[in-house]
Residue, then its C-alpha position, 0 to 999 in steps of 0.5 A: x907846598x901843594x896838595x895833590x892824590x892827598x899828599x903834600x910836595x914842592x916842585x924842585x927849580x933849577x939848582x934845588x937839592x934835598x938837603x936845601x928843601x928839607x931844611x926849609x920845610x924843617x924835614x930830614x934830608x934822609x926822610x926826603x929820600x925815603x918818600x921819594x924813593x931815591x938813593x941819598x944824593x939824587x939830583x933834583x931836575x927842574x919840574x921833580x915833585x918831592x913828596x913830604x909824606x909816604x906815597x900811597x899804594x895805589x893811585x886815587x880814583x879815577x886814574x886806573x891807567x896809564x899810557x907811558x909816554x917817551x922817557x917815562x920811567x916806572x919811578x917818574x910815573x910812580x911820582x905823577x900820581x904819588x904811588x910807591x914804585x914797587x907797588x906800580x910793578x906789582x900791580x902790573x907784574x913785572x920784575x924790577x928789572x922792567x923798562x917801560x916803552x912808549x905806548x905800554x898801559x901800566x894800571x895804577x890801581 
């Protein structure tokens, strides 16, 4: 496991699924899901962080803004710096209904 925005997470590899990675950590899948705010069954793509705690509501200092890059969505920005999602489109009023764009800055604090 690493540490990084004061969270701990693994980083998933090829092949991983929740189940096996809260087996090994000694978590429930189903918690594994609500940290990382995905439906149960979600699949793992190599280079996923999977959180082991609750994501913070905002990002940590000093990162305040972010530019979206080419297939970035408001989850896997959310994941990057370990936030909850619906607190990243509060933050940036927009509905849920939102897609980020390449070059929108979406604050994170």
């Amino acid at each position: 496991p690493y540490r990084t925005h004061g969270l701990v997470y693994v980083i998933a590899e090829d092949g991983d699924v929740s189940e096996d990675i809260a087996d090994e950590f000694g978590f429930k899948a189903k918690d594994l899901y609500k940290y990382n705010e995905v439906p149960v069954g979600f699949p793992l793509a190599k280079g996923d962080l999977v959180y082991f705690q609750t994501k913070k509501s905002k990002a940590d200092k000093p990162y305040y803004e972010h530019v979206v890059k080419v297939g970035e969505s408001m989850h896997s920005i959310a994941q990057r710096y370990g936030i909850k999602v619906k607190n990243l489109y509060k933050m940036n009023k927009r509905d849920f209904e939102y897609v980020p764009v390449e070059g929108d800055i979406l604050k994170l604090r």
